[in-house]
Every structure is written in structure tokens, then in C-alpha cells.
N, CA, C and O atoms as a Tripos MOL2 file, in Angstrom:
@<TRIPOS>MOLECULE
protein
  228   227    57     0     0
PROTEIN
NO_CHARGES

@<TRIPOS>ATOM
      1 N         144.6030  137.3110   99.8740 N.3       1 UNK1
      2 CA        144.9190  137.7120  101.2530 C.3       1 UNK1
      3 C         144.2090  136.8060  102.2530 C.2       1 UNK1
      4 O         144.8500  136.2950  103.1710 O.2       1 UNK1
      5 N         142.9750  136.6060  102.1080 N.am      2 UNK2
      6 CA        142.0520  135.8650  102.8310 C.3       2 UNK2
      7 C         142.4920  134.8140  102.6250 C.2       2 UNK2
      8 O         142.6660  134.6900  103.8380 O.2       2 UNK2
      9 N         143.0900  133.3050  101.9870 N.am      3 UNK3
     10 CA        143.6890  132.2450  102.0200 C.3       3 UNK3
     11 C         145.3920  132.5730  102.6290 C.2       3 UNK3
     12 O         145.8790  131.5030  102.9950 O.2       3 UNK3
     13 N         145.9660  133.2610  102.7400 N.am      4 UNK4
     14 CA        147.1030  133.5120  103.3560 C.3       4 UNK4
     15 C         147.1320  133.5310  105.0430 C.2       4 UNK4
     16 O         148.0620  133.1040  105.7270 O.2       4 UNK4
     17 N         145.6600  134.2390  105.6280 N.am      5 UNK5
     18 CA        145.1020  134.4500  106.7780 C.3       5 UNK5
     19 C         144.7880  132.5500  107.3340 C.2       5 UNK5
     20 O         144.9290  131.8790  108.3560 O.2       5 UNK5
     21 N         144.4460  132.4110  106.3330 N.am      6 UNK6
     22 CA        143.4540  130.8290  106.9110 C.3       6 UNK6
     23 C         144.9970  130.1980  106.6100 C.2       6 UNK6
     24 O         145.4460  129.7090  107.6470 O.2       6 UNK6
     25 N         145.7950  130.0960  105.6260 N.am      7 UNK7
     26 CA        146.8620  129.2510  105.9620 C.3       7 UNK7
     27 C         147.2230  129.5930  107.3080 C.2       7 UNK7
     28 O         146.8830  128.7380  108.1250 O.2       7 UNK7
     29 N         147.9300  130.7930  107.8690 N.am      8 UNK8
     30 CA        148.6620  130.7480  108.9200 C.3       8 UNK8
     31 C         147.4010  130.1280  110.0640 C.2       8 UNK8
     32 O         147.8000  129.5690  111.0860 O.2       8 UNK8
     33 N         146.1650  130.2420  109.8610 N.am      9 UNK9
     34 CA        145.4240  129.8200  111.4600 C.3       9 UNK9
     35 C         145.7970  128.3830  111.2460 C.2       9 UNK9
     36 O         146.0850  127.6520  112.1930 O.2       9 UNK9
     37 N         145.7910  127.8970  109.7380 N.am     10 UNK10
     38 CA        145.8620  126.7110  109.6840 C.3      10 UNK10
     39 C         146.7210  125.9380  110.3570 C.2      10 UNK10
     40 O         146.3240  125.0090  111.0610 O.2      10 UNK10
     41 N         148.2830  126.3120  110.1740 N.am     11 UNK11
     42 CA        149.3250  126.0250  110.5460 C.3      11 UNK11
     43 C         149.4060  126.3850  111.9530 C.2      11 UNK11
     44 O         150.0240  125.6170  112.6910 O.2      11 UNK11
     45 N         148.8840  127.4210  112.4320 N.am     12 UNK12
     46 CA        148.9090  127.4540  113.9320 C.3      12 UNK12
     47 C         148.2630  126.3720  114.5230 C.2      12 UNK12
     48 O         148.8630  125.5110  115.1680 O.2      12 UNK12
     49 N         146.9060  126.3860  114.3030 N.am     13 UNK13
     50 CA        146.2910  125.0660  114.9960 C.3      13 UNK13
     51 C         147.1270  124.0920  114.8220 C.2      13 UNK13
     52 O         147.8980  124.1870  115.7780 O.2      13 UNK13
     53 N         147.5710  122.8590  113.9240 N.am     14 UNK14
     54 CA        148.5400  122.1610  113.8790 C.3      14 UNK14
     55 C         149.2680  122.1560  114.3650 C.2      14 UNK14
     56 O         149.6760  121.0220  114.6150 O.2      14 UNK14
     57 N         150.2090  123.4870  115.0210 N.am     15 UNK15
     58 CA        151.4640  123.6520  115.6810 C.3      15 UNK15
     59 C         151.1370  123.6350  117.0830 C.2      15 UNK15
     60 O         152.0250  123.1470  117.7830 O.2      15 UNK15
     61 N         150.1740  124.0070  117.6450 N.am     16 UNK16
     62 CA        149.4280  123.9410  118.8840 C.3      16 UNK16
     63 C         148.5710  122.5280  119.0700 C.2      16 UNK16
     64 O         148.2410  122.2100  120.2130 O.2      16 UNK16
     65 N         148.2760  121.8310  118.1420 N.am     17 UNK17
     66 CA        147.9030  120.4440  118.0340 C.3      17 UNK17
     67 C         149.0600  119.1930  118.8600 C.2      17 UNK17
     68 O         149.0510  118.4230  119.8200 O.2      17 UNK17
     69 N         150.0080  119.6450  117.7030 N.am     18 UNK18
     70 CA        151.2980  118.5290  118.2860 C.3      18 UNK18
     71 C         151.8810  119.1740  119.0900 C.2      18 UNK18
     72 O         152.7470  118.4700  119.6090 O.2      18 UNK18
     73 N         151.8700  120.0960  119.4540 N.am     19 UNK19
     74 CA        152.8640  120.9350  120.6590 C.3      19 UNK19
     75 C         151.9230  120.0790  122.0320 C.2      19 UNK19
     76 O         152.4460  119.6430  123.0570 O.2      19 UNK19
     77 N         150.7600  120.0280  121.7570 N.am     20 UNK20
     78 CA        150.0490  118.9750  122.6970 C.3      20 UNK20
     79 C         150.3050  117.9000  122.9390 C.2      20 UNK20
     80 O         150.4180  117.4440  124.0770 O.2      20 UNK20
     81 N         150.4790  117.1470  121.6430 N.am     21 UNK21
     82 CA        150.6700  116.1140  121.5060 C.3      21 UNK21
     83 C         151.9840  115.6870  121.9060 C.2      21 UNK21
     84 O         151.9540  114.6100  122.5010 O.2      21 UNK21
     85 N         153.1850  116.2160  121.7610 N.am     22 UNK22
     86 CA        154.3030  116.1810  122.2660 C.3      22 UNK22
     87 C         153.9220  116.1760  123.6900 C.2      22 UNK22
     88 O         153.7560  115.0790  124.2240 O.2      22 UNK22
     89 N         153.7830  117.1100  124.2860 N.am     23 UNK23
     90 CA        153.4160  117.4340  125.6220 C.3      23 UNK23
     91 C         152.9010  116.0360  126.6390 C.2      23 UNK23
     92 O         153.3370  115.7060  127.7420 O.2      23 UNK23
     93 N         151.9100  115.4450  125.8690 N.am     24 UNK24
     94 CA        151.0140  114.6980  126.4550 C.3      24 UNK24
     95 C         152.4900  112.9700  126.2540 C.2      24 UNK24
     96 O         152.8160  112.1220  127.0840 O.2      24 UNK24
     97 N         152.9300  113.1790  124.8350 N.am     25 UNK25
     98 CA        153.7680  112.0190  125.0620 C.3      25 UNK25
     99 C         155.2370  112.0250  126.1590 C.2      25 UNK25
    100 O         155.9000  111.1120  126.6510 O.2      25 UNK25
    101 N         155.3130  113.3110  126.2200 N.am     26 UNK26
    102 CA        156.6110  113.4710  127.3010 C.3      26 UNK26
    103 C         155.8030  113.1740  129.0020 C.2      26 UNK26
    104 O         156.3970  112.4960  129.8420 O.2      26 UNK26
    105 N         154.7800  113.6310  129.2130 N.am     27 UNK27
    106 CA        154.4860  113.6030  130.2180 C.3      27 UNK27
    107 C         154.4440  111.9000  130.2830 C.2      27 UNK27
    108 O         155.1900  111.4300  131.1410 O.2      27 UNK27
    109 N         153.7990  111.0930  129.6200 N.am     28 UNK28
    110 CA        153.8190  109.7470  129.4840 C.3      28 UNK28
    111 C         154.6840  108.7270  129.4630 C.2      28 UNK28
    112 O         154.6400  107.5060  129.6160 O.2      28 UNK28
    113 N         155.5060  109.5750  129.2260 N.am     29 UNK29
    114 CA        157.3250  108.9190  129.2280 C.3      29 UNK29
    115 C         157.5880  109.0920  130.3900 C.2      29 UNK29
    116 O         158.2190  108.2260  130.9960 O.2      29 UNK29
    117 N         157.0850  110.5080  131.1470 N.am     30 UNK30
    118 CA        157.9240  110.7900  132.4040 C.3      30 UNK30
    119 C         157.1640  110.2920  133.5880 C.2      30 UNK30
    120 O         157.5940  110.2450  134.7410 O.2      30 UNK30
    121 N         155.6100  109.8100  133.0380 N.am     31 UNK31
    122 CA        155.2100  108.4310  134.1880 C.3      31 UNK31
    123 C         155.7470  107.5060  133.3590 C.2      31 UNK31
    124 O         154.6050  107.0770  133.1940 O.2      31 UNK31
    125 N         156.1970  107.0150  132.8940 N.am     32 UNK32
    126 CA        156.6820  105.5710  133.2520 C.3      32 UNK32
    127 C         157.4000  105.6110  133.6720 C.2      32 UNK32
    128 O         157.5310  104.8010  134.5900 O.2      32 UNK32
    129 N         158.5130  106.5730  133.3990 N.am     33 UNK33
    130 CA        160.0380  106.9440  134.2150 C.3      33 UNK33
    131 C         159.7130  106.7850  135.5570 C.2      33 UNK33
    132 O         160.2030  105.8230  136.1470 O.2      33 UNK33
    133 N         159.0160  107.5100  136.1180 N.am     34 UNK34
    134 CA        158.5090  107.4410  137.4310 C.3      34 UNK34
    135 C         157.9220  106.3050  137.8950 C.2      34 UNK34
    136 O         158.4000  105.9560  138.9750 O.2      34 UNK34
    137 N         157.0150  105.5620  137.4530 N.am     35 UNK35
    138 CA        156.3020  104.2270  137.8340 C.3      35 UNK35
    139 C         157.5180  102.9160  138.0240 C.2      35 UNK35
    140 O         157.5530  102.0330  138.8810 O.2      35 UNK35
    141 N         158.5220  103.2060  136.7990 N.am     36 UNK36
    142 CA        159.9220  102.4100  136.9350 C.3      36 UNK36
    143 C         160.3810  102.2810  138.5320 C.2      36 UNK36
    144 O         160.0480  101.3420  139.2550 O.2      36 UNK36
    145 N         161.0710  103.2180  138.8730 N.am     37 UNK37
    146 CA        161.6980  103.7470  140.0760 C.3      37 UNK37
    147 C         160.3940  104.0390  141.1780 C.2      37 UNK37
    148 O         159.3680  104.6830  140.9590 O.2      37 UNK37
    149 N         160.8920  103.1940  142.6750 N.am     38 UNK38
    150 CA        159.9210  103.6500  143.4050 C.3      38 UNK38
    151 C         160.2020  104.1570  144.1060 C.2      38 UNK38
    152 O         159.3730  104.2630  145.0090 O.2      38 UNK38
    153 N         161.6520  104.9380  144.3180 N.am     39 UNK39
    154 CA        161.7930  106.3220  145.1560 C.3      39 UNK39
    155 C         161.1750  107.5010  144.1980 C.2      39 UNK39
    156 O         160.4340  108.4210  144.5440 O.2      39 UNK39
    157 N         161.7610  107.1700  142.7210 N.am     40 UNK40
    158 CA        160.8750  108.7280  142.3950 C.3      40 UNK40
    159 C         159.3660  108.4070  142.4210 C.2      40 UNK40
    160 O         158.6550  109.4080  142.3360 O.2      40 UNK40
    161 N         158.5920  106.9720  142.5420 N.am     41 UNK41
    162 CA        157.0880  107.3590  142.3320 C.3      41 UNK41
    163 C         156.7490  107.6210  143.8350 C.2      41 UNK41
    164 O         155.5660  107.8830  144.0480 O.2      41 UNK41
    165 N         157.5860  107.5940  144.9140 N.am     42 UNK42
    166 CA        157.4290  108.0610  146.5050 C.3      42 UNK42
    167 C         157.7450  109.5280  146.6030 C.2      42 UNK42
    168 O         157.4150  110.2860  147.5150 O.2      42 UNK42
    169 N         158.6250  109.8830  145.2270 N.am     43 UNK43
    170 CA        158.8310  111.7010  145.1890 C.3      43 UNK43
    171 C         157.7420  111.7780  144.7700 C.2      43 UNK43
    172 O         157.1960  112.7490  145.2930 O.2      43 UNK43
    173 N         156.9600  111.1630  143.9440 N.am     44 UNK44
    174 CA        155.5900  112.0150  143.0540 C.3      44 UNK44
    175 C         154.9330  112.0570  143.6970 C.2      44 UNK44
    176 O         154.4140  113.1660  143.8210 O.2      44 UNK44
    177 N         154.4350  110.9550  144.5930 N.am     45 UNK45
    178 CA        153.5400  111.1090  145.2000 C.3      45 UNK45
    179 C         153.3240  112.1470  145.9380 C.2      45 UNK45
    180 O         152.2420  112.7260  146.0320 O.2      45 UNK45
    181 N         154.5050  112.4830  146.5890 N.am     46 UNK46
    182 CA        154.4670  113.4510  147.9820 C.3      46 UNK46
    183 C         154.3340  114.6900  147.2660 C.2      46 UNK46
    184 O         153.6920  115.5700  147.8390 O.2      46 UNK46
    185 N         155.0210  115.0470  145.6240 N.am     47 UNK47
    186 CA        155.1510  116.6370  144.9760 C.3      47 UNK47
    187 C         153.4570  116.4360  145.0280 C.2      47 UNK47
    188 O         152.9730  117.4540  145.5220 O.2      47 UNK47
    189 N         152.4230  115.4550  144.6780 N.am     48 UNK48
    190 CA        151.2320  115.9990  143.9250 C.3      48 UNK48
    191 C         150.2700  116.0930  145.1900 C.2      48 UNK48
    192 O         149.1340  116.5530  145.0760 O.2      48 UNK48
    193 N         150.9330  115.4960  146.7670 N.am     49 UNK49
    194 CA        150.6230  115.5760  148.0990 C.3      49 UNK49
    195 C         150.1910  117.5430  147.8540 C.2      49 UNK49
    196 O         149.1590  118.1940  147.6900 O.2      49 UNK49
    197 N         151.6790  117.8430  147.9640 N.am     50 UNK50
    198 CA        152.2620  119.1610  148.1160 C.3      50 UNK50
    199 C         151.6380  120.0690  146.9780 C.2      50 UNK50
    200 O         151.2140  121.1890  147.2600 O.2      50 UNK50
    201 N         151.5990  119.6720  145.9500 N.am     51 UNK51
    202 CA        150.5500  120.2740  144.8260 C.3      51 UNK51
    203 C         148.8010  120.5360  145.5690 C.2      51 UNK51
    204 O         148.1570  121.5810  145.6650 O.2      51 UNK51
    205 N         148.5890  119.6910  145.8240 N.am     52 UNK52
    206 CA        146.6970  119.5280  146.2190 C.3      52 UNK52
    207 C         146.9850  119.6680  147.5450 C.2      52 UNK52
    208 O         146.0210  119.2610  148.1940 O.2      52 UNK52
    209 N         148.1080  120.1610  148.4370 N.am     53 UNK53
    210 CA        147.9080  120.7660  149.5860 C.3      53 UNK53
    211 C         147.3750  119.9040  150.6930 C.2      53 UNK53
    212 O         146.8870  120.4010  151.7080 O.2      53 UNK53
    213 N         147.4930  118.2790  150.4420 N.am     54 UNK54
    214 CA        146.9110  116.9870  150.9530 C.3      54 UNK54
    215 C         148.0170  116.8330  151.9390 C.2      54 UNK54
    216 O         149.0460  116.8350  151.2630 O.2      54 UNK54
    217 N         148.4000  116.6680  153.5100 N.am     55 UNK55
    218 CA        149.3580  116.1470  153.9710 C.3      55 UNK55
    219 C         149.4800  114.5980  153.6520 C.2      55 UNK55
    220 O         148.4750  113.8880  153.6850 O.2      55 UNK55
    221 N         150.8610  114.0360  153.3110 N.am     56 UNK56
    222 CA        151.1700  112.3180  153.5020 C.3      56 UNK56
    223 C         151.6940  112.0070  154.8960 C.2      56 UNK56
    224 O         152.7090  112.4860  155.4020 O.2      56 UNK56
    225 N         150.8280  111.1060  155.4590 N.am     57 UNK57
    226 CA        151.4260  110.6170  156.5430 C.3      57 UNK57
    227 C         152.2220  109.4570  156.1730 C.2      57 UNK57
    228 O         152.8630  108.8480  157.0300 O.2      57 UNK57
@<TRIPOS>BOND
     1     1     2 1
     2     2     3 1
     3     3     4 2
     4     3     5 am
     5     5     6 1
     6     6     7 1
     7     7     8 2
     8     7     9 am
     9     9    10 1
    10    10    11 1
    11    11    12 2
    12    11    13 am
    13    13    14 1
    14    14    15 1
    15    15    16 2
    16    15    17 am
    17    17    18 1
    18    18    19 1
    19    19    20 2
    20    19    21 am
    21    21    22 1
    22    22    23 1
    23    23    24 2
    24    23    25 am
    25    25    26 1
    26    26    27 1
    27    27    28 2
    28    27    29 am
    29    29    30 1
    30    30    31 1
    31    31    32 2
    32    31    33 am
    33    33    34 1
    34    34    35 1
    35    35    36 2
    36    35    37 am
    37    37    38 1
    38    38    39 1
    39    39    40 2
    40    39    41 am
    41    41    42 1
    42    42    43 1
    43    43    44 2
    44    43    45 am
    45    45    46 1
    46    46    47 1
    47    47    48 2
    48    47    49 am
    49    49    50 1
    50    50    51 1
    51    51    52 2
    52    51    53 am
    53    53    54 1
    54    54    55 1
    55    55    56 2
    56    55    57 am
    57    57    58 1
    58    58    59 1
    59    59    60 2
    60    59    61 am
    61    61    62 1
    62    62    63 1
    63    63    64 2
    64    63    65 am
    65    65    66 1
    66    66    67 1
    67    67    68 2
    68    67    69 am
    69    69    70 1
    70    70    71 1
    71    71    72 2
    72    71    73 am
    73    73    74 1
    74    74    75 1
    75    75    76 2
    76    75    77 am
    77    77    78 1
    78    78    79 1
    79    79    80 2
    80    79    81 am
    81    81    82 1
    82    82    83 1
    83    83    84 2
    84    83    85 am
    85    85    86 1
    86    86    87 1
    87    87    88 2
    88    87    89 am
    89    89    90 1
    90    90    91 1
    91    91    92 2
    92    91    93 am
    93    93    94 1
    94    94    95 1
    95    95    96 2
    96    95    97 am
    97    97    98 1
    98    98    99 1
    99    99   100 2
   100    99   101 am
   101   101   102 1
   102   102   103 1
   103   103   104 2
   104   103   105 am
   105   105   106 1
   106   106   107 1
   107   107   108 2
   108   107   109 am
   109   109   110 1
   110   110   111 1
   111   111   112 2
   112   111   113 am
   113   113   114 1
   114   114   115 1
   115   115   116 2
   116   115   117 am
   117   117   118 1
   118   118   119 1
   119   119   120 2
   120   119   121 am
   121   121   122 1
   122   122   123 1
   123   123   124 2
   124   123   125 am
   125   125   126 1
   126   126   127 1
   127   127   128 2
   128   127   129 am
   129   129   130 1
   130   130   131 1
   131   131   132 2
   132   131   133 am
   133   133   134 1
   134   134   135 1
   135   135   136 2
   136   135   137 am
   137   137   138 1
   138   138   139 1
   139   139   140 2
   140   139   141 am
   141   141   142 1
   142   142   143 1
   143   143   144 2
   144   143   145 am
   145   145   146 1
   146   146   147 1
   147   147   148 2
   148   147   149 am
   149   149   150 1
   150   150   151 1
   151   151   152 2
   152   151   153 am
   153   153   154 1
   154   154   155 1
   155   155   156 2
   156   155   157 am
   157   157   158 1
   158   158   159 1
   159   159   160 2
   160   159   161 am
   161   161   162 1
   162   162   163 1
   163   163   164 2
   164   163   165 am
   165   165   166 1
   166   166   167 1
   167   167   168 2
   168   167   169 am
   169   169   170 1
   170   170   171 1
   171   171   172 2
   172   171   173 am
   173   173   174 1
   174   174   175 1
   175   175   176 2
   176   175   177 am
   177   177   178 1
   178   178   179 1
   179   179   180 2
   180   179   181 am
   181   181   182 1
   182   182   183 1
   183   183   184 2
   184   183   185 am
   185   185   186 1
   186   186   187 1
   187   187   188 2
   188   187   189 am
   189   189   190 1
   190   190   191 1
   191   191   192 2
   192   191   193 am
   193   193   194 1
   194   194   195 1
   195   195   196 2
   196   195   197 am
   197   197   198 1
   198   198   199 1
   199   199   200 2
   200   199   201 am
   201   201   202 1
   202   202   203 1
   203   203   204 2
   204   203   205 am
   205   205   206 1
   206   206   207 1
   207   207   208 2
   208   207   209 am
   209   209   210 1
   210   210   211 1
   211   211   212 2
   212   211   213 am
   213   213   214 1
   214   214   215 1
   215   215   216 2
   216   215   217 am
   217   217   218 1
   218   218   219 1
   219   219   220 2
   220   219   221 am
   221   221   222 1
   222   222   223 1
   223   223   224 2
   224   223   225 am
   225   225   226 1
   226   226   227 1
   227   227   228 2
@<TRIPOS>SUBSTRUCTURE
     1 UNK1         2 RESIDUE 1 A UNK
     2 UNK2         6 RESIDUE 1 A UNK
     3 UNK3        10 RESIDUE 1 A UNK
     4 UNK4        14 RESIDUE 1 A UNK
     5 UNK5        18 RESIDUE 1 A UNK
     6 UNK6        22 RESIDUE 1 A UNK
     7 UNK7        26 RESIDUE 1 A UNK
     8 UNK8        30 RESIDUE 1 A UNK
     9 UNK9        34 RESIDUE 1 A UNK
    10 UNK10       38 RESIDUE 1 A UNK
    11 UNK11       42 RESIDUE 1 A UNK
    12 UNK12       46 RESIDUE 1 A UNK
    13 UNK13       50 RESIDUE 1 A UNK
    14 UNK14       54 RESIDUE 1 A UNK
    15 UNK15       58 RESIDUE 1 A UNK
    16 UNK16       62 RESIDUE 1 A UNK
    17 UNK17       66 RESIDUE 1 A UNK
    18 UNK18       70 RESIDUE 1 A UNK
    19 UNK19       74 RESIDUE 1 A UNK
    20 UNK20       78 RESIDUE 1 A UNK
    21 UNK21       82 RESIDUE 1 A UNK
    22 UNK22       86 RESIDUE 1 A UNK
    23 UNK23       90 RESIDUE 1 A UNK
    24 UNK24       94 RESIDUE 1 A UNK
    25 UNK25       98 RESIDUE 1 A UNK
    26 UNK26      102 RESIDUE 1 A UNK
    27 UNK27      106 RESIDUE 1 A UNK
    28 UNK28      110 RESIDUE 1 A UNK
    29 UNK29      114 RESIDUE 1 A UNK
    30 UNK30      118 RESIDUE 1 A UNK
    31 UNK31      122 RESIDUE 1 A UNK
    32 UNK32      126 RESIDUE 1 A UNK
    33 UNK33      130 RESIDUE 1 A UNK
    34 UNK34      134 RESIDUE 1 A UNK
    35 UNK35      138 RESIDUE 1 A UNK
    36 UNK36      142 RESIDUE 1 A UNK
    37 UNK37      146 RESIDUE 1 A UNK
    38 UNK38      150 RESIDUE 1 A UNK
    39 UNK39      154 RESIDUE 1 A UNK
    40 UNK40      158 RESIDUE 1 A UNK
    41 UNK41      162 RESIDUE 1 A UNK
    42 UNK42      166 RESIDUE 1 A UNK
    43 UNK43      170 RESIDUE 1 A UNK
    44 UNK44      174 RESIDUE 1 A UNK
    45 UNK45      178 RESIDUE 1 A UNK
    46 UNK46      182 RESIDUE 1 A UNK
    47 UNK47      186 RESIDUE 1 A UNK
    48 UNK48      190 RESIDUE 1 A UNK
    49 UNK49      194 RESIDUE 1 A UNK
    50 UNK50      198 RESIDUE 1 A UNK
    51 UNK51      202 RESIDUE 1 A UNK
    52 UNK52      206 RESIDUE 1 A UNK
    53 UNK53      210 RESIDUE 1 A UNK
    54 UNK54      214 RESIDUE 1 A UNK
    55 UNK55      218 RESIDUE 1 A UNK
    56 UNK56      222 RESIDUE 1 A UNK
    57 UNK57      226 RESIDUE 1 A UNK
């Protein structure tokens, strides 16, 4: 029973590992996407303006 318990934490951590890891490579894709194009890196800028509540002049 007790190795059945530690498999599943096992497999959870792992699944929450790359669920990160995915995470962290999409976000990385979606700056470059953005760094590509400089109307959307003039949208980012202004969403993370609007995020941190910073006005852009």
C-alpha cells in the first residue's frame, strides 16, 4: 500500500514538474512571438503597463 502511495506522489510531482515545464516553454515561444512583431511587443508592453498599474506615456 505504502509503495502505491509514493508511486502516485511520484507521478504527481513529475506531472506538475513538466506541466511547468511546458508552461515555462510556451510562455517562451510566446515572447519570441511577441519580440518578432513590434505592434504586439507595443501591446505587451502597455498589457504589463496595465498589469503593474504603471501609466505609458
Amino acid at each position: 500500500m505504502t509503495s502505491l502511495v509514493q508511486f502516485s506522489v511520484i507521478s504527481y510531482q513529475l506531472s506538475v514538474f513538466f506541466g511547468f515545464q511546458r508552461l515555462a516553454f510556451g510562455v517562451q515561444l510566446f515572447e519570441q512571438m511577441v519580440f518578432d512583431d513590434r505592434i504586439l511587443l507595443l501591446m505587451r508592453s502597455k498589457l504589463t503597463a496595465v498589469g503593474l498599474k504603471i501609466p505609458v506615456t
